[in-house]
C-alpha positions as a printed Julia matrix, in Angstrom:
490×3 Matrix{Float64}:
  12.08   42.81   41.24
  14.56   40.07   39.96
  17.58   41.06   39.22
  19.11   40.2    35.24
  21.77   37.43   36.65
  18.64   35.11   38.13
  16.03   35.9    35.27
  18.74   34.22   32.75
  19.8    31.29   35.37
  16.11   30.39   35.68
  16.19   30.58   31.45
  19.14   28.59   31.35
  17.85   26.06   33.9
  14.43   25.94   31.51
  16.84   25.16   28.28
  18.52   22.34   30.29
  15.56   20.84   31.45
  13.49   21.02   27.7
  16.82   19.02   26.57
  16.22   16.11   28.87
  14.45   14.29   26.16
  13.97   10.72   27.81
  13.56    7.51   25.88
  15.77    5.69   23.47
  17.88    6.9    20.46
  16.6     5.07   17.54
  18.61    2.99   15.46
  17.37    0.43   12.45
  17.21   -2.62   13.02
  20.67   -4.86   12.07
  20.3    -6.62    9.29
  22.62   -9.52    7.77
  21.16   -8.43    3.66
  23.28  -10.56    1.1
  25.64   -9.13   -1.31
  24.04  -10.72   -3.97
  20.9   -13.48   -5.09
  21.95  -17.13   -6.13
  19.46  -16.93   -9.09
  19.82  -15.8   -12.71
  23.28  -14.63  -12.01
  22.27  -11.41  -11.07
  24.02   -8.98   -8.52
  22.38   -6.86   -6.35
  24.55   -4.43   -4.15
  23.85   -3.95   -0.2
  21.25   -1.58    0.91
  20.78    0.15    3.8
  17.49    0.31    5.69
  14.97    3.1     6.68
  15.51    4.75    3.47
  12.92    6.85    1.48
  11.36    5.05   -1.35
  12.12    5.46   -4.59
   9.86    6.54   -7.21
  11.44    6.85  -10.75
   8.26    6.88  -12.65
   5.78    4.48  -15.12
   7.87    1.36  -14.88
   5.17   -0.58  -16.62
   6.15    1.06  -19.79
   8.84   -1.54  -20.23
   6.66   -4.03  -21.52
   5.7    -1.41  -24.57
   2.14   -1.87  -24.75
  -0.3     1.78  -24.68
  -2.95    0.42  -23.92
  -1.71   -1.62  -20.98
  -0.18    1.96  -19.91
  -3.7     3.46  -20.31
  -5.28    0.91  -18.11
  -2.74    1.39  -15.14
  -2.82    5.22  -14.89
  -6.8     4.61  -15.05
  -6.34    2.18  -12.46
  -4.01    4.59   -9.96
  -6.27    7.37  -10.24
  -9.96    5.55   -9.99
  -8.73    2.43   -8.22
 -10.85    2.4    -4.27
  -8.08    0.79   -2.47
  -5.88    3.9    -3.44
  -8.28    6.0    -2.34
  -8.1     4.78    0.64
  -4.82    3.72    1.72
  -4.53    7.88    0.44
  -6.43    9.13    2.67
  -5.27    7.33    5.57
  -1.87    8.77    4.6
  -3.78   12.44    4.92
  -5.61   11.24    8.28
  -1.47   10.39    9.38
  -0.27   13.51    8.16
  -3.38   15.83   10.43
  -2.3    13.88   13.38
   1.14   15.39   13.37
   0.06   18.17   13.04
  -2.34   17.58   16.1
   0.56   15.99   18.16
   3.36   18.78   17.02
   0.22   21.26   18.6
   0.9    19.96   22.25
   3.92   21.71   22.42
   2.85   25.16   21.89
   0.7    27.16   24.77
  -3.24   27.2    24.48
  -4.98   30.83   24.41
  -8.6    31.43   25.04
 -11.23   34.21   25.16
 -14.11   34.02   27.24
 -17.49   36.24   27.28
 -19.94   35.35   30.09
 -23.33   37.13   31.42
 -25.76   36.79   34.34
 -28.86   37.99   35.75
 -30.28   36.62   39.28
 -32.31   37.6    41.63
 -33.39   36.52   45.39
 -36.46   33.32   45.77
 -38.24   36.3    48.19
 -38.34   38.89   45.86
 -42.16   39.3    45.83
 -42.79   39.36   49.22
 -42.76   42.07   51.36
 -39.99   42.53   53.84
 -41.66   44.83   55.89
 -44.37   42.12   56.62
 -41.57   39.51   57.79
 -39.67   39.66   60.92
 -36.22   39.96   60.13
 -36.51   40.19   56.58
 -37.09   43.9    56.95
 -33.41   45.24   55.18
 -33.97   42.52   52.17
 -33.9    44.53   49.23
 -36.18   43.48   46.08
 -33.45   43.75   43.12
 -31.91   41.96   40.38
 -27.86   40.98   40.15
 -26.03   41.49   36.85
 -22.56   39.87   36.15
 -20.35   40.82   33.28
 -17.27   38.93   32.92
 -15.01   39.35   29.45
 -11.56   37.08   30.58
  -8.53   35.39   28.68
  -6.74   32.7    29.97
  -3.37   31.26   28.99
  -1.91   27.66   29.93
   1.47   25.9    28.97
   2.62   22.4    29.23
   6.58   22.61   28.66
   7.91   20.06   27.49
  10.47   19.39   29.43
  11.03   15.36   28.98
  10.56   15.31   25.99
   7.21   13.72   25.85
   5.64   15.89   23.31
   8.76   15.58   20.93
   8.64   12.07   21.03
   4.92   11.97   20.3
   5.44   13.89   17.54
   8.32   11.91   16.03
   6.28    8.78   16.32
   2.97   10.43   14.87
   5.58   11.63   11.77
   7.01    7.78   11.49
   3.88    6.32   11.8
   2.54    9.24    8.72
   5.77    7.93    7.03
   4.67    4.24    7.22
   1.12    5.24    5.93
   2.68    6.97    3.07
   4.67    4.19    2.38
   1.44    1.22    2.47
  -0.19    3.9     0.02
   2.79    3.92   -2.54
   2.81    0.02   -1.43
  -0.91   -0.51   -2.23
  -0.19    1.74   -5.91
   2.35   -0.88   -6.9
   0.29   -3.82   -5.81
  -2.63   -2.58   -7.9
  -0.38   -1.55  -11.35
   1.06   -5.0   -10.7
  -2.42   -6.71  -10.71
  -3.49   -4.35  -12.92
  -0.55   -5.53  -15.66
  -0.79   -9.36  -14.91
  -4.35   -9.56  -15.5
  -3.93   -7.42  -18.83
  -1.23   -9.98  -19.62
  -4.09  -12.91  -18.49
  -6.48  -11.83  -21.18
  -4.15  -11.32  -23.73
  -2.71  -15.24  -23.69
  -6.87  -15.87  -23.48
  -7.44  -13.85  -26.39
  -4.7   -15.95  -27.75
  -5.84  -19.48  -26.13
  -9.54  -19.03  -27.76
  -8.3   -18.33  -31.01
  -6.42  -21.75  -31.16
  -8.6   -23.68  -29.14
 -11.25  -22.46  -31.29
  -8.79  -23.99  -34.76
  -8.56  -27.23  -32.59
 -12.66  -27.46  -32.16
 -12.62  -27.1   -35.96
 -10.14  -29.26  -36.63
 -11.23  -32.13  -34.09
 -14.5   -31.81  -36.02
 -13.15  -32.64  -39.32
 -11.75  -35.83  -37.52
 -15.12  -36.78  -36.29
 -16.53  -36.43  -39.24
 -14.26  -38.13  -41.16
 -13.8   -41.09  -38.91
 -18.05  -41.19  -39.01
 -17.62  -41.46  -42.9
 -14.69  -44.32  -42.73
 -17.15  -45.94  -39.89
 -20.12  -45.99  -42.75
 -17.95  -47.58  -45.47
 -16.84  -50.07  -42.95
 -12.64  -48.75  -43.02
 -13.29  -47.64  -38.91
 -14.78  -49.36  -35.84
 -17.11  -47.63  -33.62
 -14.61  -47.63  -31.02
 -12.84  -44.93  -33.32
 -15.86  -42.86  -33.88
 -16.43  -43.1   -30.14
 -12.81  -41.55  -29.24
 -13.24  -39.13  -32.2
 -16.24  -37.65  -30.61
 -14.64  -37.52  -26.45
 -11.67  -35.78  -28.43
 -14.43  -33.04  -30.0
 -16.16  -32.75  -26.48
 -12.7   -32.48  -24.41
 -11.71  -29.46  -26.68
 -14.91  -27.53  -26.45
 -15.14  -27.85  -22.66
 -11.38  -26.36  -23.19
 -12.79  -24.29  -25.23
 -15.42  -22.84  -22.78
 -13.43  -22.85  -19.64
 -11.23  -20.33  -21.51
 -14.2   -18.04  -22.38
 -15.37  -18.5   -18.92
 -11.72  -17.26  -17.42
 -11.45  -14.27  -20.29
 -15.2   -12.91  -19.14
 -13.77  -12.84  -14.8
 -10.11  -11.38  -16.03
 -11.8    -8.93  -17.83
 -14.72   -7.98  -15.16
 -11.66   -8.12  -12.51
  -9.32   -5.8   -14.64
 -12.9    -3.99  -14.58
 -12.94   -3.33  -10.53
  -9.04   -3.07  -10.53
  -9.97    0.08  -12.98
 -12.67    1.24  -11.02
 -15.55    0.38  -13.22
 -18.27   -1.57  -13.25
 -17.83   -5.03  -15.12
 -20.84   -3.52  -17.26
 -19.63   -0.47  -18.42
 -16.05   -2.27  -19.17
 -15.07   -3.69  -22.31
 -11.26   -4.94  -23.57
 -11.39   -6.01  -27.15
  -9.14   -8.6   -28.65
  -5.64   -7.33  -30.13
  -4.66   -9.65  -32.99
  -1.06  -10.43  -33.6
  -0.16   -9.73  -30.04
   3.52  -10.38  -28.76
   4.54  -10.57  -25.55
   7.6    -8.67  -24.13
   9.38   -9.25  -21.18
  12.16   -6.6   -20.0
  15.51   -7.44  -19.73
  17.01   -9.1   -16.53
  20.2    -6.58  -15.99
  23.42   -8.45  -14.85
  23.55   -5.46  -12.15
  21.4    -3.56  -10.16
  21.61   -0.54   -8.07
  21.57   -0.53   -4.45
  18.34    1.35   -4.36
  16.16   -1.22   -5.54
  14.84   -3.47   -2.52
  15.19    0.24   -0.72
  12.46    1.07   -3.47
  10.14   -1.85   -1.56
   7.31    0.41    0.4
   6.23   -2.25    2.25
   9.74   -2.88    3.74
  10.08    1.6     4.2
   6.85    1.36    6.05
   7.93   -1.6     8.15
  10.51    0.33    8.81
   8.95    3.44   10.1
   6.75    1.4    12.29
   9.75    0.6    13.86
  10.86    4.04   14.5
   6.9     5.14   15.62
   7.15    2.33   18.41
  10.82    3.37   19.45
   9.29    7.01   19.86
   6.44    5.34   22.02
   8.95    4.2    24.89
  10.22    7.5    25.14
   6.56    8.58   25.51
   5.88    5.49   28.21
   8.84    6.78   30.1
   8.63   10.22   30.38
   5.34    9.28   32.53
   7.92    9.3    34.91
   8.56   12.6    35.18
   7.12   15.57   37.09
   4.65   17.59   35.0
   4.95   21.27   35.2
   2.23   23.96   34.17
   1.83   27.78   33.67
  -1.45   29.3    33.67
  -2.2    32.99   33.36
  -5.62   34.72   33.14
  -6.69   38.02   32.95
 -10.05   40.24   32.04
 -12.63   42.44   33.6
 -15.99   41.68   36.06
 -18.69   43.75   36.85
 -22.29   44.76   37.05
 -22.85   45.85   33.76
 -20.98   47.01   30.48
 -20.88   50.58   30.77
 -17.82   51.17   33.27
 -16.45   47.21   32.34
 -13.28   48.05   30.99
 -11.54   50.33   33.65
  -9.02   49.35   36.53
 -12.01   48.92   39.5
 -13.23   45.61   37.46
  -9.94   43.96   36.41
  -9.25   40.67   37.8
  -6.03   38.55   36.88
  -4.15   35.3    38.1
  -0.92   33.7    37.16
   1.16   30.36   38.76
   2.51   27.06   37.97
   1.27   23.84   39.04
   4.06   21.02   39.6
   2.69   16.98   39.46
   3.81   13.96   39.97
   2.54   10.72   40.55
   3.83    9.03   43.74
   1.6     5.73   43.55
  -0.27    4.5    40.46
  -0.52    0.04   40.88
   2.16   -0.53   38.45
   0.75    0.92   35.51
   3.41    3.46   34.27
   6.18    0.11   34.6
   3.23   -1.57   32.81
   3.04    1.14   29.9
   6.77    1.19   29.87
   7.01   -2.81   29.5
   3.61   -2.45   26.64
   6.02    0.13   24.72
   9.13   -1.78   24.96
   7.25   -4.97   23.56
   5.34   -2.95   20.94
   8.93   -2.19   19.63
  10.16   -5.79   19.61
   7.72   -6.95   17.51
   7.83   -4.31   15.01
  11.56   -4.69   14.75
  10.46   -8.36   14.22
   8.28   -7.45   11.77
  10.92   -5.4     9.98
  13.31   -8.15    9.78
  10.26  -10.68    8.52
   9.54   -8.16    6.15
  13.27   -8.09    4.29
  13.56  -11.73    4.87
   9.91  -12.34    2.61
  11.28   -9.37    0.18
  14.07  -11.67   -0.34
  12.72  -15.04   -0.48
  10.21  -13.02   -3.16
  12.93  -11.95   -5.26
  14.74  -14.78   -5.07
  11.6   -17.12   -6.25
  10.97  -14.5    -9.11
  14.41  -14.42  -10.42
  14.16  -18.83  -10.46
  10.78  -18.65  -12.33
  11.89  -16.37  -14.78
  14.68  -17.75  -15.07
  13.05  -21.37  -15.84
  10.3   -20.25  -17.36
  12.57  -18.37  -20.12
  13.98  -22.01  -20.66
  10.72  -23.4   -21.17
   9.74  -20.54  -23.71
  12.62  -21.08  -25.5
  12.0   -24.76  -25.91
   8.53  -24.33  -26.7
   9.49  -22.32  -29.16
  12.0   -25.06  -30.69
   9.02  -27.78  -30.77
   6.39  -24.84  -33.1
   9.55  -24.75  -35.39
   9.66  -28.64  -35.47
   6.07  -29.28  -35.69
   5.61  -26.3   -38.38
   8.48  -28.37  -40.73
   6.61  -31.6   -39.66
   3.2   -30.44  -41.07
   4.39  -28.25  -44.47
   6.3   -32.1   -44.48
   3.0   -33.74  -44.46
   0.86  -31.53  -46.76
   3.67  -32.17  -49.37
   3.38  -35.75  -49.18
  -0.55  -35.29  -49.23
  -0.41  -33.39  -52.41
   2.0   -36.33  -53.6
  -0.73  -38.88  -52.53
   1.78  -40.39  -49.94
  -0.36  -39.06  -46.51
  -3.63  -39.13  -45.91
  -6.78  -36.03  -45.44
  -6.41  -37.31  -41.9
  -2.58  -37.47  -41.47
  -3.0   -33.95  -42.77
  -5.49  -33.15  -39.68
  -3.35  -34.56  -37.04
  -0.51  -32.39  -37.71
  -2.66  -29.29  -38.1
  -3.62  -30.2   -34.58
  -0.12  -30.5   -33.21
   0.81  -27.77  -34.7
  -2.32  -25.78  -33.07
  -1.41  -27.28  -29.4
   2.34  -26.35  -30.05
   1.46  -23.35  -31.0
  -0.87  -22.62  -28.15
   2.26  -24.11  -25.64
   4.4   -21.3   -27.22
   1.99  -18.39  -26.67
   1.23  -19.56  -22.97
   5.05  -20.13  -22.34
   5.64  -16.23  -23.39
   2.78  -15.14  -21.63
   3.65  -17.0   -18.17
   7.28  -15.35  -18.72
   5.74  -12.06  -19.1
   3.57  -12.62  -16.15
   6.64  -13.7   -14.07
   8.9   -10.82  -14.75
   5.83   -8.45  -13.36
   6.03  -10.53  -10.06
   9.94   -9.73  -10.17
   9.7    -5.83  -10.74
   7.16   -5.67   -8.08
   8.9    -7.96   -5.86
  11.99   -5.5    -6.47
  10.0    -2.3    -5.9
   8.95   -1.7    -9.26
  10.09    1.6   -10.84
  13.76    1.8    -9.47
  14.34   -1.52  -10.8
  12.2    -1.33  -14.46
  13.53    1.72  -14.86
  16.96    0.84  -15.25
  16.22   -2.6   -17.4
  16.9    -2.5   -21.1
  13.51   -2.49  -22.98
  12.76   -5.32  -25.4
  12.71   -8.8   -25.19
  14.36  -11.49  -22.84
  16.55  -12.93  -25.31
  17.01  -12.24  -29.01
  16.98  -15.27  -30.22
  12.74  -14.98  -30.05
């Protein structure tokens, strides 16, 4: 019998020994992330890394447009890609559960029966020499037995699978929010594509007409001998230049629309966007601050992240190879002839012990698995670092198009109000009889290609400030921007 003092040192020898967790403790990556970005002014406060993302809600609501809202919760809950990038995130999740499993004992139950009998069993003993005690019968063999086995953990092996199966389900979370905002993004720009189309066909259309009326008018001034042919000639290239324009832009509207068709799920077919007249564009707000949460808010950089902690968790798991293994095994049941009498003390049959290995000689290839793990690591902290360091190029390329392209809006904007004085200038002097049906024409075209410049330069401003609020994370950062326009001077 052992006595109470050794059953708790051989306890407290067990607790030591399942603390010896081998590997390394994990620590993020150091990272040098700037105070601040050089563009637009704005000031964005240190993060730290490895944090959860952030997920404040519908950011795409800031650009105040239901039925751009519609099409983006259609797309998130029909869209393939986020099917599947979803249900690797389940597969992740299963296999910690699977590698958490390791570290609890394994019970079976086991029911076997047998009936056998002797090759001579027909023949006759008494007819053979020696063969004369052979008895003619048949064996039965009942067997009902449960058996018990346990791996402990005592390195730390298990643990350490588990932690890196649980980073690795946190990094597959993470692509899957990553892939949502990719797909809302797309999703928004190509709503915001079809929109300045809409736009673009409506004036190219008024610029067809109006380089008609020149063609036809320099054809009459040809006939009465007031224009050369070389004028007729340009008139026409003019007329064929803008309907080519003219049907490259229907050509782009029909693929925005059959890809805003896929990006919803649908099939280009069954997927229709009519025309919205008297659409404006908005673009949200550029704050002068923003919280320290938004590149935290980046999936792609929380998943790089927890690849980096999965691979860390994967040394410890390459080293503990090192280690003795130790196992407990217990079985127990009942064996006999038949079922009647089974379950009584004659038949019971039992075993218990532990089994100690360890690997004296193996070629090299625990050092080998040690040295893959160790380099697996590097290059995911590599990738983690390449990760921020594209996050903030991103951001910083977003915030200089914005910014530039709000510039180029604005003056785009300037030259409509010019050319929209210059042509109610010329249709005054027309009615005076000062300007001519043609001088008339010219302006209405200038004003139709300004006009067109204006709606493009909002819509490519729009477009950009998508780029940004994905490039920032998306909702953490729209969330927090002022709704409404860039500037109010639109």
């Amino acid at each position: 019998m052992i006595h109470a003092p050794v059953r708790l040192a051989g306890l407290v020898m067990l607790a030591c020994l399942a603390a010896c967790t081998v590997g390394p403790a994990y620590r993020p990556p150091a990272l040098e992330t700037p105070a601040s970005f050089k563009d637009a002014g704005v000031t964005w406060n240190r993060v730290t890394p490895g944090a959860a993302v952030v997920d404040d809600g519908p950011w795409w609501k800031a650009y105040g447009d239901p039925a751009l809202n519609a099409l983006v919760a259609r797309s998130l809950a029909a869209n393939p890609a986020i099917e599947q990038a979803e249900a690797n995130w389940r597969q992740a999740l299963a296999a910690v559960g699977e590698a958490r499993a390791a570290a609890w004992p394994a019970l079976g139950l086991g029911v076997s029966g047998s009936r056998s009998s002797n090759a001579l069993r027909q023949v006759d003993p008494a007819g053979l020499p020696g063969l004369e005690g052979l008895t003619d019968g048949v064996t039965t063999r009942v067997a009902v037995q449960a058996n018990a086995s346990w791996e402990p953990d005592v390195w730390g092996s298990v643990r350490q699978q588990t932690i890196a199966a649980g980073a690795t389900a946190d990094a597959s979370g993470a692509t899957a929010s990553a892939q949502r905002l990719s797909i809302a993004g797309t999703v928004i720009s190509t709503y915001l594509s079809i929109r300045q189309l809409d736009i673009d066909l409506e004036l190219l259309g008024r610029q067809v007409a109006l380089y008609r009326a020149l063609r036809d008018t320099s054809e009459a001034a040809h006939a009465l001998g007031g224009a050369s042919f070389d004028d007729v000639l340009a008139a026409r290239n003019r007329l064929d230049q803008a309907t080519t324009a003219l049907t490259t832009a229907r050509i782009s509207r029909e693929q925005a629309e059959h890809a805003l068709a896929v990006l919803c799920g649908s099939a280009p077919a069954a997927f229709s966007l009519e025309p919205q007249a008297g659409y404006r564009f908005v673009t949200p707000a550029v704050p002068a601050t923003l919280p320290s949460d938004v590149l935290r808010a980046r999936p792609d950089i929380a998943a790089a992240e927890r690849q980096v902690a999965a691979a860390n968790a994967q040394v410890g798991v390459a080293q503990a190879a090192w280690f003795p293994t130790i196992q407990l095994t217990a079985s127990g049941g009942y064996q006999g002839s038949s079922l009647a009498h089974l379950f009584s003390a004659p038949h019971e049959i039992w075993s218990l012990g532990p089994q100690l290995a360890v690997t004296l000689f193996d070629g090299g290839a625990r050092r080998s698995r040690v040295a893959q793990a160790k380099a697996g690591y590097d290059s995911a902290a590599a990738g983690y670092r390449q990760a921020v360091l594209a996050a903030m190029q991103e951001v910083e390329d977003d915030l200089s198009a914005l910014n530039h392209l709000g510039e180029q809006r604005r003056i785009q904007g300037d030259v409509l109000a010019r050319q929209a004085t210059l042509l109610a200038n010329r249709r005054a002097q027309h009615a005076a009889g000062t300007a001519s049906a043609n001088d008339v024409l010219a302006d209405e075209l200038s004003e139709a290609v300004a006009r067109k410049n204006a709606a493009d330069a909002q819509a490519q401003e729009a477009m950009a400030s998508v780029k940004l609020w994905v490039a920032a994370g998306g909702a953490t950062a729209a969330t927090k921007i002022a709704r409404g326009r860039l500037d109010t001077d639109r």
